[in-house]
Structures are given as C-alpha cells and as structure tokens.
C-alpha positions as CSV (number, residue, x, y, z in Angstrom):
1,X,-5.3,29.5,-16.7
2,X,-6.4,30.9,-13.5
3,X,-3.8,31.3,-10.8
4,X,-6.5,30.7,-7.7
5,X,-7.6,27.9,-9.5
6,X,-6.9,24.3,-7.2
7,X,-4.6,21.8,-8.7
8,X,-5.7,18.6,-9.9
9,X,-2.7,15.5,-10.4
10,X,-3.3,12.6,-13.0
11,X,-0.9,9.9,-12.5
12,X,-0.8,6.7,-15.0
13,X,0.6,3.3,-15.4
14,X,2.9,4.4,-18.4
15,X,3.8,0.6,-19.6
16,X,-0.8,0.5,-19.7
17,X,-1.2,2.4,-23.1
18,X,-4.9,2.7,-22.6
19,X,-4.0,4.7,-19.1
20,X,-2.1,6.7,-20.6
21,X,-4.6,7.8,-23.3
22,X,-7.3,7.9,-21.0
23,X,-5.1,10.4,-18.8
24,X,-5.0,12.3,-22.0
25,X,-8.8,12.6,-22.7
26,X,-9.2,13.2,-19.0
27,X,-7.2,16.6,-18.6
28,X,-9.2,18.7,-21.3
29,X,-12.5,18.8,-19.3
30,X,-10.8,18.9,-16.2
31,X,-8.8,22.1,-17.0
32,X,-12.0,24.1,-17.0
33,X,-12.3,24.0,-13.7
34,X,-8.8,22.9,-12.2
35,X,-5.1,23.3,-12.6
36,X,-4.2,20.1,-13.6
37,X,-0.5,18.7,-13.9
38,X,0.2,14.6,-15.4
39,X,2.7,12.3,-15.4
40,X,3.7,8.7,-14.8
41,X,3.6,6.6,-11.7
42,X,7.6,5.9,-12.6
43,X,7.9,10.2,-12.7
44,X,6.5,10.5,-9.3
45,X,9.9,9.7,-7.2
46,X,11.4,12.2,-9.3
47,X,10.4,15.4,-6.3
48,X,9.6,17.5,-9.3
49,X,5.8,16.7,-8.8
50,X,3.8,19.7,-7.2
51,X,1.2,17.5,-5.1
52,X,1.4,19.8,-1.7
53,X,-1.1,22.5,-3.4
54,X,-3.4,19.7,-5.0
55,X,-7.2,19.0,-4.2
56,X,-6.9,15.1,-5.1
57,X,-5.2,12.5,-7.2
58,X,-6.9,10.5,-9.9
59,X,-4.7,7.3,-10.6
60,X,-4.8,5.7,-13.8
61,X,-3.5,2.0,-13.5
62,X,-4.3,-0.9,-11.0
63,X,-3.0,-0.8,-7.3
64,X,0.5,-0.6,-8.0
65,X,-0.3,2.7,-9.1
66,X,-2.0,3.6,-6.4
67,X,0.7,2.1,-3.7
68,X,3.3,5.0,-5.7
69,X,1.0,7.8,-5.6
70,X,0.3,7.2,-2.0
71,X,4.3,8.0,-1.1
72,X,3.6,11.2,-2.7
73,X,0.0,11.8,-1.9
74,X,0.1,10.4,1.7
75,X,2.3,13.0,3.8
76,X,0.2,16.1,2.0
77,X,-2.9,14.9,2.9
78,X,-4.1,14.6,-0.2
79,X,-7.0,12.3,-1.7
80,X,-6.5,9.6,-4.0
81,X,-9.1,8.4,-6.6
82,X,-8.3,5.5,-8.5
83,X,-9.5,3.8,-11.8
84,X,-9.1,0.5,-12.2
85,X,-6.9,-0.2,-15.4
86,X,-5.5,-3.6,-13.8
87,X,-6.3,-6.9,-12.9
88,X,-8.0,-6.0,-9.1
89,X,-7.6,-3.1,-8.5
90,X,-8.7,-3.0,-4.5
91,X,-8.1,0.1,-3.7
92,X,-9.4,1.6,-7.3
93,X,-13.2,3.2,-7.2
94,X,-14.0,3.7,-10.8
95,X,-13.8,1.6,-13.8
96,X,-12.2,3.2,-17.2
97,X,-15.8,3.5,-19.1
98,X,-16.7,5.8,-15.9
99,X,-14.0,7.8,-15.4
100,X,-14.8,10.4,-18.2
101,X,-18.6,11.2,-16.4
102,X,-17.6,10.4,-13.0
103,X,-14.4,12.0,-11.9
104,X,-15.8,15.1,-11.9
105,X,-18.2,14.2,-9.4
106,X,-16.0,12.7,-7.1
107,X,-13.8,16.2,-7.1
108,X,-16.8,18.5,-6.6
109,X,-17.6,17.9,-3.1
110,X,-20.0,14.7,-3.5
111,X,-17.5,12.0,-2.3
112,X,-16.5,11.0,1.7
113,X,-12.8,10.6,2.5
114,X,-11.8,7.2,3.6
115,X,-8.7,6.9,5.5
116,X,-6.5,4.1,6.0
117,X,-3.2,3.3,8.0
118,X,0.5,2.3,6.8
119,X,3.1,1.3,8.5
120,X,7.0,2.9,9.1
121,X,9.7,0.7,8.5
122,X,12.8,2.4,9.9
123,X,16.4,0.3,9.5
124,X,18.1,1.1,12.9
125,X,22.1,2.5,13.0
126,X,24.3,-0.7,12.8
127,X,26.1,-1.4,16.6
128,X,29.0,-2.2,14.4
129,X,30.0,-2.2,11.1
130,X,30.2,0.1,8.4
131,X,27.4,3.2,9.3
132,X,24.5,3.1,6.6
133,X,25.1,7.3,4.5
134,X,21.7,8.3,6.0
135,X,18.9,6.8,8.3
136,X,16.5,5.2,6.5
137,X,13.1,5.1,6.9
138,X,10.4,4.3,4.7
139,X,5.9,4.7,4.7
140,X,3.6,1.9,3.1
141,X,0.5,1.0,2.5
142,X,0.6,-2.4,2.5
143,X,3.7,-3.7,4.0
144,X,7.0,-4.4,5.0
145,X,8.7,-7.7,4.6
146,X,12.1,-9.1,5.3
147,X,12.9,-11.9,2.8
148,X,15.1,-14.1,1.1
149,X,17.7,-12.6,-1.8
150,X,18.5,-16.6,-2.7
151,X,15.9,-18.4,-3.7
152,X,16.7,-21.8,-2.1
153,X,17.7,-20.3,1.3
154,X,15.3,-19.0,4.5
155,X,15.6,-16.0,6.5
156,X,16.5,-16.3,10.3
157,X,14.5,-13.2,11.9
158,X,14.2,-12.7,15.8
159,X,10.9,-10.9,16.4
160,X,9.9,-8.4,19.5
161,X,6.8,-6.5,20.4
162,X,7.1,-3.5,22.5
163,X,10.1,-4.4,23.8
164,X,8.8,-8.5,24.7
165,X,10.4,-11.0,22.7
166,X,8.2,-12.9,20.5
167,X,9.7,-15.6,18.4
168,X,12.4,-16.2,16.0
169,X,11.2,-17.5,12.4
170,X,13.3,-19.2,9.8
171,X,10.7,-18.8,7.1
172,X,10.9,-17.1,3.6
173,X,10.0,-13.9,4.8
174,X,8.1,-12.3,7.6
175,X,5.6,-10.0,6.6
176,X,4.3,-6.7,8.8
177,X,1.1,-5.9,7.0
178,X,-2.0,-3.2,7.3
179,X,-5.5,-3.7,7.2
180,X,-5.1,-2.4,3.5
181,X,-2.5,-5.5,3.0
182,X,-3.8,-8.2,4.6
183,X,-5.2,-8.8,1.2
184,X,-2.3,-8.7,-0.6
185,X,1.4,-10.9,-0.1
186,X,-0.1,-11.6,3.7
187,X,-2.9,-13.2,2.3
188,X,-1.4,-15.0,-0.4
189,X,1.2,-16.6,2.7
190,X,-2.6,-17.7,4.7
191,X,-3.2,-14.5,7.1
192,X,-6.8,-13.0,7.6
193,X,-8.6,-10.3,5.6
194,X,-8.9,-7.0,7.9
195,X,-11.1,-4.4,7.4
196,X,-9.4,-1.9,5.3
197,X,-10.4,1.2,8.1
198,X,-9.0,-1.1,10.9
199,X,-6.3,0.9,13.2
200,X,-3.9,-2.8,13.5
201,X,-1.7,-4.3,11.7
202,X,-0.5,-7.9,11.6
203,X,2.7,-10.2,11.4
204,X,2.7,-12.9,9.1
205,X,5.6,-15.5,8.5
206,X,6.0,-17.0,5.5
207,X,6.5,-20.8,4.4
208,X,7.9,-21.0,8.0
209,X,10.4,-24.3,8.6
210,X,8.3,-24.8,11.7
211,X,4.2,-25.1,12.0
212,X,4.1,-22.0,13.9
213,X,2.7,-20.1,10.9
214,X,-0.1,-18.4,12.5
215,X,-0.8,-14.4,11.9
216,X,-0.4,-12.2,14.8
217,X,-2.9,-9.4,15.4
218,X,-0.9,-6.2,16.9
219,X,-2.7,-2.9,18.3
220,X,-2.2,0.0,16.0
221,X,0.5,1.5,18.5
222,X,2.8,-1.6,18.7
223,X,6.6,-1.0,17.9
224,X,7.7,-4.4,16.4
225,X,11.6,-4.7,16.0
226,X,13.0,-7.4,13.4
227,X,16.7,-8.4,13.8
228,X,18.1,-10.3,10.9
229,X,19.8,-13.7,12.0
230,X,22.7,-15.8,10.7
231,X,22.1,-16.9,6.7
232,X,22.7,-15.6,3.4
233,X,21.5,-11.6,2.9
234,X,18.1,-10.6,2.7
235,X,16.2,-7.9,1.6
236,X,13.6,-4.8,2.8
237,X,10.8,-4.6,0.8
238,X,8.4,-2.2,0.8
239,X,4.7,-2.0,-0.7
240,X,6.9,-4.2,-3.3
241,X,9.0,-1.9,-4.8
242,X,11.1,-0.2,-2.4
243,X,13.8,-3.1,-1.7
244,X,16.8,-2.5,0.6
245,X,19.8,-4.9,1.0
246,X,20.1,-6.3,4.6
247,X,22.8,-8.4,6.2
248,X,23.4,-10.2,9.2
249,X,22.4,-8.1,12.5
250,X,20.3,-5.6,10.5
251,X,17.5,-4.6,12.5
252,X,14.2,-2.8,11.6
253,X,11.3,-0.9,14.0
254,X,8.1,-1.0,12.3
255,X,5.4,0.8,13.7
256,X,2.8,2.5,12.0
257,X,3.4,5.6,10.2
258,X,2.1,9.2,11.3
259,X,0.6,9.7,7.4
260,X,-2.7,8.2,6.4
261,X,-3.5,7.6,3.0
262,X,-6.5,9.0,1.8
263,X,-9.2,7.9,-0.7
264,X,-12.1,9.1,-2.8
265,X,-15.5,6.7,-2.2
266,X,-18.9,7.6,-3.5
267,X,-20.6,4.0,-2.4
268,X,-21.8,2.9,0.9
269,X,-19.2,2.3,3.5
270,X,-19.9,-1.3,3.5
271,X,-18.4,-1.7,-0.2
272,X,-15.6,-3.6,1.3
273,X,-17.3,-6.5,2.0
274,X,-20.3,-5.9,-1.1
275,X,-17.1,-6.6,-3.4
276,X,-14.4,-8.9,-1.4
277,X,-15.2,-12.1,-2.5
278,X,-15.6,-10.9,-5.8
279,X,-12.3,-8.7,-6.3
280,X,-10.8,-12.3,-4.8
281,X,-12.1,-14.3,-7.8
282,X,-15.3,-15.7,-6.2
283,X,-18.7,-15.7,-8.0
284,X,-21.1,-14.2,-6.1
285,X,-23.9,-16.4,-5.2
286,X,-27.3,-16.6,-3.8
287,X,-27.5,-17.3,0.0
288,X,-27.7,-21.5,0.9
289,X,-31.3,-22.3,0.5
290,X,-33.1,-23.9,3.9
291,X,-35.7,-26.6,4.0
292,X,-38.2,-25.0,5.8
C-alpha cells in the first residue's frame, strides 16, 4: 500500500447489516487507488479515526449517519458522500445499487462541493452554582434544541437576539435550526423549508402554551442567547444525539459555527427542490391542467 496514496474513510450504520456489508464490498476496489480506513458511525467519537489526511467520506446509512460523520468530517474540511441506506436520507446522494459504479466517480474529480452551515451551541459559565468541569460547546448540522426531560411538563426559555430581548416561550422545546434542519424536528413542529445553501438559521418553538408559534428567520451572523426559566430540568440536544442536562438559569449562545459541512453532488444544483416533495412523502404530479 502506497504511502503517498490519499486516504479514503467509509463510515456505516453498524445496527443496518446491509451497510455494513456494502462497506465491505466497497473497500476492495477502492484500495487500488486510495488508502482507505472503515468503521462504524458509533466508532467515530472514539478520536482514533484518522479523517485530517482524508480526501472524502462515503457514509453508509441514512442521515443520522451522516449528522455523526459531519462532527468529525466538518472541522477538517473534508467532503462527505452519502448513500442512502435509510428511510430519507436528505442529505444522502447515491442509492445502495449505485454506490459500487458510482463512488468512484464522485472521488475522481467529477463532483462540485456543496457547502452548508451549522450552528454552535455553547452553554455559558453558571453566575452561580456549582462550575460545569469544562466549557462546553458543541457544532451541528441540524440543530440545537432546549426541551422537556418530563414528558408532561413545558420548558420556560427567555429568548434574546443580539443582545434585544425577544420573547419568553413555555413550549415543549425551542428549536434553533439550519437551512439543512428546517426539514427535520423544525419542520415536523410547523417551520418553513429553507434552502439547504441558505447562510440563516431560524428559531422555532415547539407546541407553545401561547399562539405565538410562528418561526423566526435570523441573519446568518445573529448570536441568540437561551436562558432556561423556572420548571422541571431540561435538556441540550444536539443534531439529536448529543443531549446535555440543563437546570434552572442555564443559558446557551447559539450562533453559527465557523465549520461548514461539506458534501459530494454530481446532479444539478437545483436537486433540492427536483426531490423535496418527494423525499417528504409527496407523489410527484403533473402540473394543474388550464382550460384554455
């Protein structure tokens, strides 16, 4: 095995026995050409994983996958390219029955690079109380939320832009969300669908006790601070898998992040909207006919 040879990563959904095989059937051909290294999405947190001196990532699962890679993947720079071995798979480019022909492709030069933003969720040093061990600060893709650890009691969250307060919520949660999701738990609570390249990022309550439940649109260099109110503890999720305990006075600054994650794409730019309505369950179907 070459020593100039660049690195290649294969990362799969290890509880998705098909990604798992298909990783394996991948790597042979790939080795010709590249240094390849493999291992699960669940592996990844391990810091073990050499992904500053590798050309791309090829994901092998469904976006969760792809949301754990990006942690990784994300502060290197590095490319992601994603088959889709789930149920949506949004941010995936290839389906399994391609991946064996088209990988290659993608990883010799004849794909663009799209880039999209993610947001930094940093939980500010208490003003009293016991001091958290370490400052913590966390990058997603898709979003932070502050939420409910009981399930029959709300969150009380004061909310501030750029120093202006905004409102307080007693809701569920209250979401902070990219362009990437805005079609994920944002959308599921009612928010708009924003173009995945978009440089903003919204706030969305969720199952507010009041009506005012509408999204708020924010400029891509907003600072958004979330103070946690009276009410049982909640919780600091992350993309949905990092979750932090929070109590009462906690507050966050969420702003987005200085990494980009960075994907693979082959098809026009306007795929987005060519496969929206059908990644969200709609048929697609022929324009309403006019009486002319």
């Amino acid at each position: 095995m070459a020593a100039d040879k660049q690195a290649i990563g294969l990362v799969f959904n290890e509880r998705v026995p098909e990604a798992v095989a298909l990783a394996k059937r991948l790597e042979p051909p790939l080795r010709r050409d590249y240094r390849v290294w493999r291992c699960s999405a669940a592996e990844l947190s391990s810091g073990n994983v050499p992904v500053a001196d590798t050309k791309a990532v090829v994901t092998l699962g469904g976006d969760g996958t792809i949301l754990r890679a990006v942690q990784v993947a994300a502060p290197c720079g590095v490319p992601i390219l994603g088959v889709n071995m789930g149920r949506v798979g949004f941010m995936t480019e290839l389906q399994p029955e391609e991946a064996l022909e088209k990988v290659p492709l993608y990883l010799n030069g004849k794909a663009w690079v799209e880039e999209r933003m993610m947001v930094q969720a940093a939980i500010l040093p208490r003003s009293s109380g016991p001091a958290r061990k370490k400052p913590m600060t966390y990058h997603g893709l898709n979003d932070a939320a502050i939420g409910r650890s009981a399930v029959s009691r709300m969150v009380f969250v004061s909310v501030s832009v750029d120093g202006a307060f905004m409102a307080t919520y007693a809701a569920d949660a209250v979401i902070i969300a990219t362009p990437t999701g805005s079609t994920g738990y944002a959308l599921s609570a009612g928010g708009p669908v924003l173009h995945p390249q978009a440089r903003t990022f919204l706030i969305k309550p969720v199952a507010p006790q009041v009506a005012a439940n509408a999204a708020v649109v924010l400029h891509e260099g907003a600072v958004v601070t979330l103070t946690l109110g009276a009410g049982d503890e909640a919780g600091l999720s992350v993309d949905g898998f990092v979750n932090v305990p929070l109590g009462k006075g906690d507050t966050l600054e969420i702003k987005a992040s200085p990494h980009a994650a960075r994907f693979l794409r082959m098809g026009s730019p306007t795929y987005f909207y060519e496969t929206l309505f059908r990644r969200l369950g709609y048929e697609k179907s022929a324009p309403p006919y006019h009486h002319g």
